[in-house]
C-alpha atoms as an extended CHARMM CRD file, in Angstrom:
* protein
*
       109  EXT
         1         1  UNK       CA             15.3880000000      -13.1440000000       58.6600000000  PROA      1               0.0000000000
         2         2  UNK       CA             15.1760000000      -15.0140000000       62.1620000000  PROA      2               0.0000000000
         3         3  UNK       CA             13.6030000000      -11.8680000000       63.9300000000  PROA      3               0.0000000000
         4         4  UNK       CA             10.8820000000      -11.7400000000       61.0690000000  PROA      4               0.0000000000
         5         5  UNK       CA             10.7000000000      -15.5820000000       61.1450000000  PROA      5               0.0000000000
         6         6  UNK       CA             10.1840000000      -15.0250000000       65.4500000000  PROA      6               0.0000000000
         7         7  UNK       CA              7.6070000000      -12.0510000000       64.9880000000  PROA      7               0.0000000000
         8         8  UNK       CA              5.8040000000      -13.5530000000       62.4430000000  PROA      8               0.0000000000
         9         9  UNK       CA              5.6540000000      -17.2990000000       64.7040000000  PROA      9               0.0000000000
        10        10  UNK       CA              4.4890000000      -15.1070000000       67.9870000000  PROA      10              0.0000000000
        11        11  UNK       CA              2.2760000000      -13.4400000000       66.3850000000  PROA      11              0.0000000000
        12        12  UNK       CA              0.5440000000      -16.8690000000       64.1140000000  PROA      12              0.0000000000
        13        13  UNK       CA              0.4970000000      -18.1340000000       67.3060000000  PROA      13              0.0000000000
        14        14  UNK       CA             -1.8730000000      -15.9460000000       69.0200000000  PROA      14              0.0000000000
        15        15  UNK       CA             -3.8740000000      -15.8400000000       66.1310000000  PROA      15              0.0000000000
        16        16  UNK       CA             -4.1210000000      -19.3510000000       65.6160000000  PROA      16              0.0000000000
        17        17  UNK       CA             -5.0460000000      -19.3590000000       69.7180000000  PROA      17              0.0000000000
        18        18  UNK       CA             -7.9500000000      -17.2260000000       68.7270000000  PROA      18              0.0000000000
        19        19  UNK       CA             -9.1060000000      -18.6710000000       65.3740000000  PROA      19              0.0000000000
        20        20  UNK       CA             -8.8480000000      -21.9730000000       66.9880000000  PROA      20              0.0000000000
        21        21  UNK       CA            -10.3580000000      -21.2580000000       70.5030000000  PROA      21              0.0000000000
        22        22  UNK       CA            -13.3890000000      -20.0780000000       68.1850000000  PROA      22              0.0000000000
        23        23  UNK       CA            -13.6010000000      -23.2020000000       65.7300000000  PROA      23              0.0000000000
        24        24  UNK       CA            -13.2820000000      -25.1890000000       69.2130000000  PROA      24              0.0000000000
        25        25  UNK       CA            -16.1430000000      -23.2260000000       70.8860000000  PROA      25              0.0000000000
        26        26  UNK       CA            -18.0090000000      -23.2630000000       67.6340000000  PROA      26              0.0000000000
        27        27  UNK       CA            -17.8210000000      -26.7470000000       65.5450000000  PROA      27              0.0000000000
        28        28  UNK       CA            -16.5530000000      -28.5470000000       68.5940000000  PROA      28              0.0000000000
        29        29  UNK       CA            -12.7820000000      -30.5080000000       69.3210000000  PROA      29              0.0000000000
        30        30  UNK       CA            -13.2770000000      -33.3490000000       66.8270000000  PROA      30              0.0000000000
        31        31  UNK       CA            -11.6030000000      -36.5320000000       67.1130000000  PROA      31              0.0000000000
        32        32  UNK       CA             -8.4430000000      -34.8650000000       68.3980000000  PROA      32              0.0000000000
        33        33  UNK       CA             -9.5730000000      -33.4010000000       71.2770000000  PROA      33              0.0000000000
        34        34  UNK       CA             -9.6700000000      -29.5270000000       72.4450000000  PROA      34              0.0000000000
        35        35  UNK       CA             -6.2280000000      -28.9010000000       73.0140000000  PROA      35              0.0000000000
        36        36  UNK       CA             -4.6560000000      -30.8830000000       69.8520000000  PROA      36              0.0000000000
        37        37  UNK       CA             -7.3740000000      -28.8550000000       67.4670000000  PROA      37              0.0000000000
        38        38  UNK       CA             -6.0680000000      -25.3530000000       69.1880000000  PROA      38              0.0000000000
        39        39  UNK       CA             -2.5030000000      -26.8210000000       69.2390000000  PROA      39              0.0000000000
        40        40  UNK       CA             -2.6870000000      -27.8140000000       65.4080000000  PROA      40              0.0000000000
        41        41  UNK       CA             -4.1740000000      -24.2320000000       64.5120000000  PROA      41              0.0000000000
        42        42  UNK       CA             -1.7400000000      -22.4120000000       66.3890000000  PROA      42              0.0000000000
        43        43  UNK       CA              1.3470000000      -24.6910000000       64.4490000000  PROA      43              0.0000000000
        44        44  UNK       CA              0.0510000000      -24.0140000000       61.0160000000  PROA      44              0.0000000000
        45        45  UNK       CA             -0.5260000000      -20.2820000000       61.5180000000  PROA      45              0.0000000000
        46        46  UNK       CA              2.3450000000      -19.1860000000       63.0480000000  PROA      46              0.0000000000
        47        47  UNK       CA              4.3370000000      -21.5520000000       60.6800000000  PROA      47              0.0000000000
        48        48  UNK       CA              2.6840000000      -19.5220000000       57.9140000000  PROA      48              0.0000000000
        49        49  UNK       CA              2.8650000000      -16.1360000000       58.9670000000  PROA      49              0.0000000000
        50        50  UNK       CA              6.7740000000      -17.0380000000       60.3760000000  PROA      50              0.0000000000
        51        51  UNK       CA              7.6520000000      -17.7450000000       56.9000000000  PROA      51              0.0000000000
        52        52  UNK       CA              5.8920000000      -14.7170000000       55.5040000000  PROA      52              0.0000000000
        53        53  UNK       CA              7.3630000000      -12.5350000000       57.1960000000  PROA      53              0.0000000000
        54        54  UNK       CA             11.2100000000      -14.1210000000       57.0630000000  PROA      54              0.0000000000
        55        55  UNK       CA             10.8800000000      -13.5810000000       53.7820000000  PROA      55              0.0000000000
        56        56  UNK       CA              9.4450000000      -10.3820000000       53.8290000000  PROA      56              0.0000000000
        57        57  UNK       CA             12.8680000000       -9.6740000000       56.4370000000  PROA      57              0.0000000000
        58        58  UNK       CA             14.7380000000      -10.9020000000       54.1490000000  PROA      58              0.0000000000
        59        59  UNK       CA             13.9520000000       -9.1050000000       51.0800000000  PROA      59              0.0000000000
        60        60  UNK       CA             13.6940000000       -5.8720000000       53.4840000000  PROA      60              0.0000000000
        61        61  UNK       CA             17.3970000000       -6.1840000000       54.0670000000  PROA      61              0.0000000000
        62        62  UNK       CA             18.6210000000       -6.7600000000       50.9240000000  PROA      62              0.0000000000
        63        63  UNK       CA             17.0120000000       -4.0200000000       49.1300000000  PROA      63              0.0000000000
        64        64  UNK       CA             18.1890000000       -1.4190000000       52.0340000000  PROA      64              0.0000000000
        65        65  UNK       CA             22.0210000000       -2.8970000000       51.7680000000  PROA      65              0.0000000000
        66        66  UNK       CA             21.7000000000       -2.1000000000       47.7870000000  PROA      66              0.0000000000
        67        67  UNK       CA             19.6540000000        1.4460000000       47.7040000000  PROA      67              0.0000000000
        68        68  UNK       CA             21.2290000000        3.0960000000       50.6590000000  PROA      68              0.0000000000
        69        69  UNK       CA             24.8160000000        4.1860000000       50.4210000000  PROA      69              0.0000000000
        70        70  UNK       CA             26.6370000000        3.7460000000       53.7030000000  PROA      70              0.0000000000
        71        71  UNK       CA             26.2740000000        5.9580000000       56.5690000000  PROA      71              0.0000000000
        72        72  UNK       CA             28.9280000000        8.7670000000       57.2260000000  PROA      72              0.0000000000
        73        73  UNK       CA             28.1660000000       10.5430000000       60.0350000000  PROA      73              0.0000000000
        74        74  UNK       CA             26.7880000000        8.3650000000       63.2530000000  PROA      74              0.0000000000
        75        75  UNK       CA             22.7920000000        8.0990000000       63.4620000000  PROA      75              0.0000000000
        76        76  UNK       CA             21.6340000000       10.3090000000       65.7350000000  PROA      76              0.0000000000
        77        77  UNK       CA             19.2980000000        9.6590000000       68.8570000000  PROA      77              0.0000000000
        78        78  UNK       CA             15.6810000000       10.2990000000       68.4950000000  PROA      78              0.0000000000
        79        79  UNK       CA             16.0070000000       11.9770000000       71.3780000000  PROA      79              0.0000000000
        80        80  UNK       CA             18.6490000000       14.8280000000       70.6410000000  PROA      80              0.0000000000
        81        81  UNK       CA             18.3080000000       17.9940000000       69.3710000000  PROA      81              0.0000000000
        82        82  UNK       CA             20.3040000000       19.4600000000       66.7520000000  PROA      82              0.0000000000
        83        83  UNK       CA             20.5330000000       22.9220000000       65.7130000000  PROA      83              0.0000000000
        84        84  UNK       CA             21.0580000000       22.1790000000       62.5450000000  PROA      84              0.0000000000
        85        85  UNK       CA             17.6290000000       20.3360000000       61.9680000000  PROA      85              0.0000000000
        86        86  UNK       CA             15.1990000000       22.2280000000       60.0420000000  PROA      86              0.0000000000
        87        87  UNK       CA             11.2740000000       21.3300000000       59.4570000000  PROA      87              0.0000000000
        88        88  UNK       CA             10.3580000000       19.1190000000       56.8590000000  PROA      88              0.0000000000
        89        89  UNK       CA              8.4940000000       21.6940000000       55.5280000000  PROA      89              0.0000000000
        90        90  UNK       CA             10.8590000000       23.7240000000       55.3460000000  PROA      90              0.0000000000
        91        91  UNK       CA             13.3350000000       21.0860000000       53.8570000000  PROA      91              0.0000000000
        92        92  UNK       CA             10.3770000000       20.7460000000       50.6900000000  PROA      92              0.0000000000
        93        93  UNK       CA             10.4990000000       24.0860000000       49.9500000000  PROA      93              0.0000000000
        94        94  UNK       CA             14.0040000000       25.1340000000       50.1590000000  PROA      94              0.0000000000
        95        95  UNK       CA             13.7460000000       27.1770000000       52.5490000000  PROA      95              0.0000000000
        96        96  UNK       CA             15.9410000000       27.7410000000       55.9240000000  PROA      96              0.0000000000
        97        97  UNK       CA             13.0050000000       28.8470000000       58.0780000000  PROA      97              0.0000000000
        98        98  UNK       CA              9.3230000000       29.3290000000       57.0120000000  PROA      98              0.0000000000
        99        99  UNK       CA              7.6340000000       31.9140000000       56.9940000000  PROA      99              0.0000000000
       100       100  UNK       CA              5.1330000000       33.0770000000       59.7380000000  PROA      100             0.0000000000
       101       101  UNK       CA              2.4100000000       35.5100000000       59.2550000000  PROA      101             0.0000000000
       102       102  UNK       CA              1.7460000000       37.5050000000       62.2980000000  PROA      102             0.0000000000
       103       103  UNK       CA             -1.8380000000       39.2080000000       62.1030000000  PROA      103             0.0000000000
       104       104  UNK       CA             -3.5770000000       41.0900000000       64.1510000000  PROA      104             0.0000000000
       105       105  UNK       CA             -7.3200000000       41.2620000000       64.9810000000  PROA      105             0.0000000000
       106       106  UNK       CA             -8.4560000000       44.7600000000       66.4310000000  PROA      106             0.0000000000
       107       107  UNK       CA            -11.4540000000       43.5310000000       68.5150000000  PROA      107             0.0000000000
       108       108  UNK       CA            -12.2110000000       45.8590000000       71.3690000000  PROA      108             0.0000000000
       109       109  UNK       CA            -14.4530000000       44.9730000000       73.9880000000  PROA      109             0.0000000000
């Protein structure tokens, strides 16, 4: 929940930075001045879109903890290889390897 709360924050943040550079640039700073108005914009977005996406993290969680069953062999690296890894084609049709058509074209020159 804290990481979504932190991603969602950064990234309010810079959009409130943009949104409120352009209101700035477009309606003028008010009575607050230029960096209060862009300040203020920044706050309630990234408040907003922090707490979106906390909750979204936190509902994320707990519906992997109850749906997946817990892991028995160790995760493997994205990076190795394992000979025992088959396409996912070939994992949809039940099949160990696919099969591969081999033509030939007789053009003679």
């Amino acid at each position: 929940m804290k990481m979504g709360f932190l991603m969602g924050g950064i990234t309010g943040g810079c959009l409130g930075f943009l949104v409120g550079g352009m209101n700035v640039l477009r309606y003028g700073p008010g009575e607050k001045g230029y960096l209060a108005t862009v300040g203020n914009q920044m706050l309630q977005t990234g408040g907003f879109l922090g707490f979106i996406m906390g909750i979204g993290m936190l509902v994320r969680n707990e519906a992997a903890d109850t749906l997946l069953p817990p892991p028995t062999t160790p995760a493997a690296s994205p990076f190795s290889f394992s000979s025992k890894s088959r396409p996912i084609a070939a994992i949809l049709y039940g099949q160990n390897r696919l099969p591969i058509v081999v033509e030939s074209l007789n053009i003679r020159k």
